[in-house]
C-alpha positions as CSV (number, residue, x, y, z in Angstrom):
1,X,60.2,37.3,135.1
2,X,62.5,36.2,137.5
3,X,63.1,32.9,136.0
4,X,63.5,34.7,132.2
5,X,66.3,33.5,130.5
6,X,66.7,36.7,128.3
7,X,69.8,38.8,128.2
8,X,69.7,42.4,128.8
9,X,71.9,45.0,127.1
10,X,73.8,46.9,130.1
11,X,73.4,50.6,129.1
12,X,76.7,52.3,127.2
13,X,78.5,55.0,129.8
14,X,80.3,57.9,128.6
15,X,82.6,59.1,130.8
16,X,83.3,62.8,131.6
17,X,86.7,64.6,131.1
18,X,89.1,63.8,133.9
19,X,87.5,60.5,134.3
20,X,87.6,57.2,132.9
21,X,84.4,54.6,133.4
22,X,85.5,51.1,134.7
23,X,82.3,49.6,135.4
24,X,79.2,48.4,137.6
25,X,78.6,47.7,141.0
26,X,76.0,46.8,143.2
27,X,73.5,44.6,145.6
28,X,70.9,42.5,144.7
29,X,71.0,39.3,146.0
30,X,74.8,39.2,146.3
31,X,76.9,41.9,145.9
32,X,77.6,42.8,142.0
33,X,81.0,43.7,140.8
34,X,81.3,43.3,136.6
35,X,84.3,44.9,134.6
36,X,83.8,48.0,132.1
37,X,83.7,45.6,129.3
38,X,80.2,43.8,130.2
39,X,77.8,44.1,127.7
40,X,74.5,41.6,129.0
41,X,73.2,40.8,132.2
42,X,70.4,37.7,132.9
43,X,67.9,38.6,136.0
44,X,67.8,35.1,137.3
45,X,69.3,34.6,140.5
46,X,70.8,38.8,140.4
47,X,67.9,40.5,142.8
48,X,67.0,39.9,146.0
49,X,63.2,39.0,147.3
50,X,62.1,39.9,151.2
51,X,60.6,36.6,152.8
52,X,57.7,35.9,151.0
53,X,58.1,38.9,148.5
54,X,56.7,38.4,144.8
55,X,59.2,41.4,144.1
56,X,63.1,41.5,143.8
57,X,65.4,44.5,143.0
58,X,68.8,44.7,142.3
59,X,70.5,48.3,142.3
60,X,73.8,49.1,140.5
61,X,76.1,52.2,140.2
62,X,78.3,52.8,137.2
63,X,82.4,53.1,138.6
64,X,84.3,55.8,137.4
65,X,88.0,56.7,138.6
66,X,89.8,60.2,138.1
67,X,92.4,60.4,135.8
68,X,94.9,63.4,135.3
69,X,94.1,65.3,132.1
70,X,97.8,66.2,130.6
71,X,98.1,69.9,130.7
72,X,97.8,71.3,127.1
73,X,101.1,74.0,126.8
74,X,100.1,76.9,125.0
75,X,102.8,79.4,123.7
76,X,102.9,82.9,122.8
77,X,104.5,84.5,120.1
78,X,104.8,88.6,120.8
79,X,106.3,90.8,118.0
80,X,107.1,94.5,118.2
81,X,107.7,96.2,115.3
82,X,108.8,100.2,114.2
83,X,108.9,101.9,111.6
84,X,112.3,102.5,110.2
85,X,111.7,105.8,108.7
86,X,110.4,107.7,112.1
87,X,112.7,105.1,114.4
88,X,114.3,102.3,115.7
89,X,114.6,100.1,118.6
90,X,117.8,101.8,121.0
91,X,119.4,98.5,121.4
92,X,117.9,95.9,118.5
93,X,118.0,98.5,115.4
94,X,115.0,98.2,113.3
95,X,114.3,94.6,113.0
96,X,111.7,92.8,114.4
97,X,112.0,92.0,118.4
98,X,110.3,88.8,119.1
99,X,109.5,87.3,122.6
100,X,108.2,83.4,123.1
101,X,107.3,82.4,125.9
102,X,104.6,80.0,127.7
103,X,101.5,81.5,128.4
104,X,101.0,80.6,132.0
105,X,104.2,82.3,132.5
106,X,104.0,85.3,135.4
107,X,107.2,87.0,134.2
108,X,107.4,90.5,133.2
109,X,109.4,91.1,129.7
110,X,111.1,94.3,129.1
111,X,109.4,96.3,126.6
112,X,112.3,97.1,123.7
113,X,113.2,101.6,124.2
114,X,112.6,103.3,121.0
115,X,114.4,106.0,119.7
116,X,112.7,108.6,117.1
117,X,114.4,110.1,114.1
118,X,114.5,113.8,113.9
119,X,111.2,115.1,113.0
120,X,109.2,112.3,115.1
121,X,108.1,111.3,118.7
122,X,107.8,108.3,119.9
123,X,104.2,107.9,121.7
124,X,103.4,104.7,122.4
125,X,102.5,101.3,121.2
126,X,99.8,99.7,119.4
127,X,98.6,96.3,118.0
128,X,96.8,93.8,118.6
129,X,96.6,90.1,120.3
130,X,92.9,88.8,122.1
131,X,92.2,92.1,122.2
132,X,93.5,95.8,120.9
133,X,96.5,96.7,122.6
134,X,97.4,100.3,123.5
135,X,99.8,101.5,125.5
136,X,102.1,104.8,127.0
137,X,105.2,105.5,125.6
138,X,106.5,105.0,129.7
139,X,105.6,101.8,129.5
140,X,108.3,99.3,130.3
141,X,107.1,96.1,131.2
142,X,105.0,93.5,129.8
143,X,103.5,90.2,130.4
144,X,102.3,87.3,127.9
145,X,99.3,85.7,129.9
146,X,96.2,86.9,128.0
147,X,97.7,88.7,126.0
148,X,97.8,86.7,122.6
149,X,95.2,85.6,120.4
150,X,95.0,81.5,119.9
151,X,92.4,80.2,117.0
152,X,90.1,77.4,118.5
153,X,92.5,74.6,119.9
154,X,95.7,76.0,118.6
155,X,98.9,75.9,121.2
156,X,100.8,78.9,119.6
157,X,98.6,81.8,120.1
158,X,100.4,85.8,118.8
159,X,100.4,89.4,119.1
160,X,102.0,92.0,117.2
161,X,102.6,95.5,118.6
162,X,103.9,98.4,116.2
163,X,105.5,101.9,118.1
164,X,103.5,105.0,117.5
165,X,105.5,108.1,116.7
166,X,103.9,111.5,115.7
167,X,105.3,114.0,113.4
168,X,106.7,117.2,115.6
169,X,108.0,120.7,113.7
170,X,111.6,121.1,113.1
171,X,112.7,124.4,112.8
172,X,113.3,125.4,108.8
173,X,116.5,125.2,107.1
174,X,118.3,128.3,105.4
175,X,118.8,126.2,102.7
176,X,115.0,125.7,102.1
177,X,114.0,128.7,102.5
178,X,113.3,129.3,98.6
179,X,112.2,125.8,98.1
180,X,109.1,127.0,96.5
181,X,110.8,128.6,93.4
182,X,112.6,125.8,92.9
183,X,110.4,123.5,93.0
184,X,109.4,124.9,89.7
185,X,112.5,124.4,87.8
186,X,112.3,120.9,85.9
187,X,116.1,119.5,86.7
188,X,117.5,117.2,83.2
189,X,117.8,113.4,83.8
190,X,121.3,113.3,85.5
191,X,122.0,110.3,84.3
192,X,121.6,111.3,80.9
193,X,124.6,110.3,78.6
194,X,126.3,108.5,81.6
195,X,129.7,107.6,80.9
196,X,132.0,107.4,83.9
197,X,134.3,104.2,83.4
198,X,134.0,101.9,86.2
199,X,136.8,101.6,88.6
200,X,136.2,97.6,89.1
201,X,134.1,94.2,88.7
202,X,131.8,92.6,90.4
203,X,132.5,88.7,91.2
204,X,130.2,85.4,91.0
205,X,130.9,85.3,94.7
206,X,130.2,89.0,95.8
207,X,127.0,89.0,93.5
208,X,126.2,85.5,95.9
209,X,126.6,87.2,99.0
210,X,124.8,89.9,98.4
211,X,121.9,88.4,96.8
212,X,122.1,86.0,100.1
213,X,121.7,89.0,102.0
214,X,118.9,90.3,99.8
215,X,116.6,87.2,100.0
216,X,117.2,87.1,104.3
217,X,117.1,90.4,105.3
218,X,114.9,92.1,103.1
219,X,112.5,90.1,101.6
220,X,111.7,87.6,103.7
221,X,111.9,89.7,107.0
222,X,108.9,92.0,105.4
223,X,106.7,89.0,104.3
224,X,107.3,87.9,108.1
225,X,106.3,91.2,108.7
226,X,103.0,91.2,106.5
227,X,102.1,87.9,107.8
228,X,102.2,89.1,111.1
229,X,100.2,92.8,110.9
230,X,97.8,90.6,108.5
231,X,97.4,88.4,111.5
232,X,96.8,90.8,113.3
233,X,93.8,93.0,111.0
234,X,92.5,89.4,110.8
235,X,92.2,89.4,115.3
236,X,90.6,92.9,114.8
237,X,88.6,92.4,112.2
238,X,87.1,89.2,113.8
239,X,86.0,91.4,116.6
240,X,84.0,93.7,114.9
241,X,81.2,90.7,114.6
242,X,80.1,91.2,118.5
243,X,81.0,94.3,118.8
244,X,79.1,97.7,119.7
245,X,82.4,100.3,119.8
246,X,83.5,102.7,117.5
247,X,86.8,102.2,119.2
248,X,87.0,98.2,117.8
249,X,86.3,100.0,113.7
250,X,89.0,102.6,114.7
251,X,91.7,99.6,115.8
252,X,91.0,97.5,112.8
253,X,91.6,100.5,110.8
254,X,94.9,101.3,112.4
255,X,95.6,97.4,111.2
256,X,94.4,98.1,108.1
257,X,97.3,100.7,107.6
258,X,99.9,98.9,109.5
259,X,99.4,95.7,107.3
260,X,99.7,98.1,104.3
261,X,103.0,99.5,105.1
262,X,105.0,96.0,104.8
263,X,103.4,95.0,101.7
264,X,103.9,98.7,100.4
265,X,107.5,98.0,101.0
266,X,108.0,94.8,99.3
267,X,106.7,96.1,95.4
268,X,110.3,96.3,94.8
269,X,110.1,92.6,94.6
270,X,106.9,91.7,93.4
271,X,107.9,88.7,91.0
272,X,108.5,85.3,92.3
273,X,105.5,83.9,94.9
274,X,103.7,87.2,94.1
275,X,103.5,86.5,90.1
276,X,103.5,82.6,90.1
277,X,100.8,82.6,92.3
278,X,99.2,85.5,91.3
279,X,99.1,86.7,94.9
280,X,99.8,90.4,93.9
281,X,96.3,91.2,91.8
282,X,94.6,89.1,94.3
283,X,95.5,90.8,97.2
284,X,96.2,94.7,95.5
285,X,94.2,95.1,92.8
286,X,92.7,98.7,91.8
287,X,90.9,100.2,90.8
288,X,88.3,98.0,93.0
289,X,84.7,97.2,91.4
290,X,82.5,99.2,93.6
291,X,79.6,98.5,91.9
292,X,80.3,95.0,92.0
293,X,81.2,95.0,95.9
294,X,77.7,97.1,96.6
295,X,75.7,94.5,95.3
296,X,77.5,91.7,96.7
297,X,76.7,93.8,100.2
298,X,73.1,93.5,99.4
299,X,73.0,90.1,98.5
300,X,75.6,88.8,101.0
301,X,76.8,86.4,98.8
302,X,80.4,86.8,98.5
303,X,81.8,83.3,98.5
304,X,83.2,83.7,94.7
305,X,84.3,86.5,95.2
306,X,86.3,86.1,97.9
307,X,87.2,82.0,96.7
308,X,87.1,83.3,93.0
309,X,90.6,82.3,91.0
310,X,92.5,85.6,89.4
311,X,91.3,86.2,86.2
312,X,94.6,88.3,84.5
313,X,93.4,88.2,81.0
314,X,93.3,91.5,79.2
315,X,89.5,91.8,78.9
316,X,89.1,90.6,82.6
317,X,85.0,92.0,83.3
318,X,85.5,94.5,86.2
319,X,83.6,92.1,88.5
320,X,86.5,89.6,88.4
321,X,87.3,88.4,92.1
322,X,90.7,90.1,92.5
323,X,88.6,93.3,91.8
324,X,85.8,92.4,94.8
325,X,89.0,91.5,97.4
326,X,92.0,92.6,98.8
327,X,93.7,95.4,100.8
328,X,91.1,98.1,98.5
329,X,88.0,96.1,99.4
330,X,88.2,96.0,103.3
331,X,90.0,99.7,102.8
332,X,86.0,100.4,101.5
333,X,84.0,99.1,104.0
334,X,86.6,100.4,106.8
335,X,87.0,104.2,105.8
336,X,85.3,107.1,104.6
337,X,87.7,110.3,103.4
338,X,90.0,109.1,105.3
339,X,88.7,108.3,109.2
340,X,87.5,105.1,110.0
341,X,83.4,104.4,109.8
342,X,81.8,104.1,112.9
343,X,79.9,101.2,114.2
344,X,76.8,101.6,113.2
345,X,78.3,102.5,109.2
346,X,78.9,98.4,109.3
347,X,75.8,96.2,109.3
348,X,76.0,92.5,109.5
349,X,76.8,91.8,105.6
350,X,79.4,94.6,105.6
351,X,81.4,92.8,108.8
352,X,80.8,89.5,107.0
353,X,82.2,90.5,103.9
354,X,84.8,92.5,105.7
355,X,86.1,89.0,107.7
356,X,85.7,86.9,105.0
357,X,88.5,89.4,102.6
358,X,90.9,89.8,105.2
359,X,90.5,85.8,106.2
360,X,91.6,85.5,102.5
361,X,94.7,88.3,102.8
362,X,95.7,86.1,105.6
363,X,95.7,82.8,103.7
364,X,97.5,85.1,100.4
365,X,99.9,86.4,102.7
366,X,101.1,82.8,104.2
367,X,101.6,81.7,100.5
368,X,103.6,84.8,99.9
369,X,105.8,84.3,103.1
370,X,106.1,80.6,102.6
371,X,106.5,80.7,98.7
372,X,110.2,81.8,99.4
373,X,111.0,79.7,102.4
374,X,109.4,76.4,101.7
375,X,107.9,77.1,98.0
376,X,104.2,76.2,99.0
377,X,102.0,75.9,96.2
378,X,104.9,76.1,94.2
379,X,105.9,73.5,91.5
380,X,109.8,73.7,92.0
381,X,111.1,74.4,95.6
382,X,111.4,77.3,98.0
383,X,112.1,80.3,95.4
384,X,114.8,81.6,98.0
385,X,116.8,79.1,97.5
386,X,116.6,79.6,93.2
387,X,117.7,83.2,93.9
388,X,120.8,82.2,96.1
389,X,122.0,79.1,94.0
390,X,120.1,79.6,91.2
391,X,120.8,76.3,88.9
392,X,117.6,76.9,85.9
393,X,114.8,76.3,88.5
394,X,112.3,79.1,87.6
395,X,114.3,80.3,84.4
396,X,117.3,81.4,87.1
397,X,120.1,79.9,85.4
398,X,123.0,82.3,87.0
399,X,123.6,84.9,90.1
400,X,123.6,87.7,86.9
401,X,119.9,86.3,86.6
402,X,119.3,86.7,90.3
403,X,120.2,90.2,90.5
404,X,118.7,91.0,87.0
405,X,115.5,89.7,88.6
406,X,115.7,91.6,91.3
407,X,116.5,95.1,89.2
408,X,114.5,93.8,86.8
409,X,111.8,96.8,84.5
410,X,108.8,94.8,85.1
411,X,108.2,93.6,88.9
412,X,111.6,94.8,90.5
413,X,112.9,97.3,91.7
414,X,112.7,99.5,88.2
415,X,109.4,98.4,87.7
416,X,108.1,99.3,91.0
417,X,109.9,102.9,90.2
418,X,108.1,103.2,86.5
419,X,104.5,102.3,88.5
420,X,104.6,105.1,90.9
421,X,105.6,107.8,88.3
422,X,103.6,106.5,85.3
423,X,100.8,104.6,86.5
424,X,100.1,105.2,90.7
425,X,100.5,109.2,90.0
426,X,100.1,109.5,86.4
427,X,96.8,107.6,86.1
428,X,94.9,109.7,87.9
429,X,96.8,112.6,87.3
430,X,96.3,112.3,83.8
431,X,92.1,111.8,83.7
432,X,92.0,115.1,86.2
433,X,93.8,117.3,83.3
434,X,91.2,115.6,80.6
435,X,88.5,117.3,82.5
436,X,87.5,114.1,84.1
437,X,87.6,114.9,87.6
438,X,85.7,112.2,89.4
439,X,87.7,109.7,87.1
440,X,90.5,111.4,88.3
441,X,90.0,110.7,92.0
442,X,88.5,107.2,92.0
443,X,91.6,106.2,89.8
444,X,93.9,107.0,93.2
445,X,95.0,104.0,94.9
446,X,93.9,103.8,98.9
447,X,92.0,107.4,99.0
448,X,89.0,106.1,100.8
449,X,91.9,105.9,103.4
450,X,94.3,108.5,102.3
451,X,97.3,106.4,102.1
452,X,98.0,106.9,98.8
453,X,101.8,109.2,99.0
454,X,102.6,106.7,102.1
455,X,101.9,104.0,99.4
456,X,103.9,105.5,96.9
457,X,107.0,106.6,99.6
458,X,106.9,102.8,100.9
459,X,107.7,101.7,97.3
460,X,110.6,103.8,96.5
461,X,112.1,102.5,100.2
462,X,111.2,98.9,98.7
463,X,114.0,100.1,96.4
464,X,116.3,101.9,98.9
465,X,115.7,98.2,100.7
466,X,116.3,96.0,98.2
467,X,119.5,98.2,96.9
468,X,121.2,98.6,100.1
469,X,120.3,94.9,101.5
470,X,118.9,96.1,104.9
471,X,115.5,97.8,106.2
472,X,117.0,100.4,108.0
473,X,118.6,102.9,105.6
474,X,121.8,101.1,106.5
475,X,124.3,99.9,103.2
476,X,124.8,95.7,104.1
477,X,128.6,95.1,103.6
478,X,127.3,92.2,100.6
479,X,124.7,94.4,99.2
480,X,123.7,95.5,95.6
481,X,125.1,99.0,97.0
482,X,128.4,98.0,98.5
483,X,129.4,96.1,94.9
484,X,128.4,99.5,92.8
485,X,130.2,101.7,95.4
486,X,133.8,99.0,94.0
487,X,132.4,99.0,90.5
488,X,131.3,102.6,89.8
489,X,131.3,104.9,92.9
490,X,130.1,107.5,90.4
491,X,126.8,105.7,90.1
492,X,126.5,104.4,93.2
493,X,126.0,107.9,94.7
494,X,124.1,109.3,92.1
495,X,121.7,106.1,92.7
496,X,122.1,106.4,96.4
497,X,121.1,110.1,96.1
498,X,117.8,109.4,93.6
499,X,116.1,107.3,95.6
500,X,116.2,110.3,98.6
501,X,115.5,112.9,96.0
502,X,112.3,110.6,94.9
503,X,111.0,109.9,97.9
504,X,111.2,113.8,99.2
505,X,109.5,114.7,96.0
506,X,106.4,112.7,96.5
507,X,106.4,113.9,100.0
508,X,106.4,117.4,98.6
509,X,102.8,116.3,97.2
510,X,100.1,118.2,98.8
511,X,98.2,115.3,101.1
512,X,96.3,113.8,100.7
513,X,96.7,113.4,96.7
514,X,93.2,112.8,96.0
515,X,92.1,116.3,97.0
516,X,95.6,117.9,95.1
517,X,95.8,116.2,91.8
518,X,96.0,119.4,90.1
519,X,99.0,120.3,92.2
520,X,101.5,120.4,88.8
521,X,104.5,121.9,89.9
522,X,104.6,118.8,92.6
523,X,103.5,116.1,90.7
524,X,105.3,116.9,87.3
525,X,108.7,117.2,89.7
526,X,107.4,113.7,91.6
527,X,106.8,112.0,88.2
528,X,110.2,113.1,86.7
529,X,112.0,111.8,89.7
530,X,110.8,108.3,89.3
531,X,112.2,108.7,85.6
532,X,115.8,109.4,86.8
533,X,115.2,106.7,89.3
534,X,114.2,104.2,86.5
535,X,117.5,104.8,84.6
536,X,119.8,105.1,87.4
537,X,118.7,101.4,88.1
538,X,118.9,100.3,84.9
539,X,122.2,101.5,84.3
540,X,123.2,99.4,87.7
541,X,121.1,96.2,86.3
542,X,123.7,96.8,82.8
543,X,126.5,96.5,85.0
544,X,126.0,94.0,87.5
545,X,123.6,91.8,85.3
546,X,125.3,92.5,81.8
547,X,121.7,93.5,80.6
């Protein structure tokens, strides 16, 4: 009714991205102009009637005006990585080389030249960012646009790419030539009765400096390194979920084993983040529950499992949810005897389960990383700085402490040694010669993928690592190493020599272990050279630690 008195609600406008709504106008029987903030209108007087006309109208347009979005930056993070032990960059050495840039950015970046070691080649890269990367070993450029992978509305997005060498022939050695025989001679423990007098001390300040060294080139360069690879199974595991190609299974496999190689490496050191937060059983634990994980496949309810907190009591059930997670559980569901499952091997549970695991590795992994430099989840600071200038925080009271923890029997260096001999090797090795022989090869650690001697090589380079301060087989001028080679050069070479003599033992291993556990002569020589290695360190823990 035209001479209503009512007030009408003007109807709400959203406005569009790049525009901004700033209100009405109009004819009726004047021209209508009202603000964005009007929220009533009265229709007495606002429409216009035709001569005689029972009938008025009034017609209004919402007002919009175009306003400039601000461009969102986004950033990519590319890391290539090598393996020390077949290579290392020609002009970076072995570390990490890392390239930032933005990601609109048409620039092509020099790929970093690899040189092999002896007994490799170098054939190209892998890794992954948004999708599997693969390339030559000509290839010399790169660029970042599309390249990285960015979580919903992150700015940083990443991509890690790790060199590819292949093991060639190199022609035998006259030296070797009887390496069989002697392979079954069963050598004493040289350091037996060890009584060379040392030739000098070690200071407060040299013990500093190399522990400084220790905590920033070693450990905390392979958690960046874990976090990244984890990263990356994480990108190729999240692909598997719309994905058709056996290709996509094999990638996330070749993750699988480059994340393993950077957490292999850093056993030498697993006290700290690792055991305060038990982060070590929850992301290694073995032997895995199979049972358990098969019927969580068939119920695909795995939210404990993979949420569950570490149960580390001695009469832990086998279903506890270290035992249903981890590097072992996504090692299950992506290999069989070695080779990656195909496609059609992973049904919509198995990929489920499979991304929710590795999204947990990736949220252990950060709180490993970040347990040393910031101290998340920690109750007393970043643990790198209780190692460096240790003042009581987490029982460190001295630098002796420091590097006693870092030697230290239990989750050190000689612990790591003892685990390989007595526990990675002997386990197994020890149910197989019962007469248990399916015991035997289920108690092998990462034989669904045959990884296991890499495994076990990787730690005793944790140790080489650790003692030398560095990730390339180089000795760090303030290094564990470089303060025996003053104190007792005696020790310090026979040291320097066991950890070479271990690691070519367990190489000597028939691969892959699972299918060779009755090799004796091998194993028995493998086992013994962890011994020697265990009391070498220790005698090096005595006389930089006074323990």
């Amino acid at each position: 009714d035209e001479n209503s008195d009512e007030q009408y609600l003007i109807p709400a406008v959203t406005a569009k991205e790049g525009y901004k709504f700033v209100g009405w106008k109009g004819q009726g029987a004047d021209e209508i102009s009202w603000g964005s903030d009007a929220k009533t209108f009265g229709v007495t007087g606002l429409c216009a009637f035709a001569e005689g006309a029972t009938e008025g109208y009034a017609s209004l347009e919402a007002q919009f005006e175009k306003v400039e979005t601000p461009v969102v930056k986004k950033t990519a993070h590319v890391t290539f990585t090598v393996d020390s032990e077949k290579g290392s960059f020609t002009e970076y050495g072995t570390n990490p080389v890392k390239f930032d840039s933005d990601e609109d950015n048409d620039q092509q970046f020099v790929i970093p030249e690899v040189t092999a070691k002896e007994g490799y080649k170098f054939v190209g890269w892998k890794g992954q960012g948004a999708d599997a990367i693969e390339w030559d070993a000509d290839a010399k450029t790169f660029g970042v646009t599309g390249l990285c992978f960015y979580n919903e509305d992150a700015t940083d997005g990443y991509a890690s790419i790790e060199a590819v060498f292949e093991k060639v022939d190199t022609p035998a050695k006259e030296d070797n030539k009887k390496e069989d025989s002697k392979k079954e001679d069963v050598s004493p423990n040289p350091f037996a009765g060890f009584n060379t007098p040392d030739s000098g001390t070690a200071t407060d300040d040299e013990l500093k400096a190399a522990v400084a060294t220790y905590v920033d080139d070693v450990v905390i360069p392979t958690y960046e390194d874990m976090y990244n690879k984890v990263t990356a199974l994480n990108t190729a595991v999240q692909k598997l979920s719309t994905s058709s190609s056996d290709n996509d299974v094999a990638n996330a496999a070749d993750a699988w084993v480059a994340a393993r190689k950077p957490w292999e490496k850093s056993e030498a050191f697993l006290y700290g983040p690792a055991d305060l937060n038990k982060l070590d059983p929850s992301l290694d634990s073995w032997p895995l529950d199979k049972g358990g994980i098969d019927a969580i496949l068939q119920s695909g309810n795995w939210e404990d499992a993979v949420g569950g907190d570490v149960n580390d009591d001695d009469d832990a059930p086998a279903d506890a949810p270290q035992n249903l997670r981890g590097f072992h559980t996504a090692e299950y569901l992506l290999f069989e005897d070695g080779e990656a499952k195909k496609i059609t091997d992973l049904d919509a549970n198995k990929i489920g389960y499979l991304k929710a695991v590795v999204g947990r590795m990736s949220k252990d992994t950060e709180l490993l990383l970040k347990g040393w430099t910031e101290g998340k989840n920690l109750e007393n600071g970043a643990y790198k700085d209780a190692m460096k200038a240790p003042n009581g925080t987490y029982s460190i009271s001295n630098i002796k402490q420091s590097v006693a923890m870092i030697l230290n029997s239990d989750n050190g260096a000689e612990g790591i040694a003892n685990e390989v001999g007595a526990t990675k090797i002997g386990d197994p090795v020890d149910k197989w010669n019962s007469g248990d022989k399916e015991g035997g090869v289920l108690a092998v650690e990462s034989w669904y993928s045959w990884n296991s001697l890499d495994d076990y090589t990787d730690n005793i380079y944790s140790i080489r690592n650790a003692y030398y301060g560095s990730l390339d087989g180089t000795v760090a001028s303030a290094s564990l190493c470089s303060i025996m080679k003053k104190v007792n050069p005696t020790l310090n070479d026979m040291v320097v020599k066991q950890i070479q003599e271990t690691i070519t033992a367990i190489n000597d291993i028939p691969h892959p272990f699972r299918n060779n556990l009755g090799a004796t002569t091998e194993v028995k020589n493998a086992q013994n050279q962890c011994v020697f290695l265990c009391s070498g360190l220790a005698l090096v823990r005595a006389k930089l630690a006074g323990e």
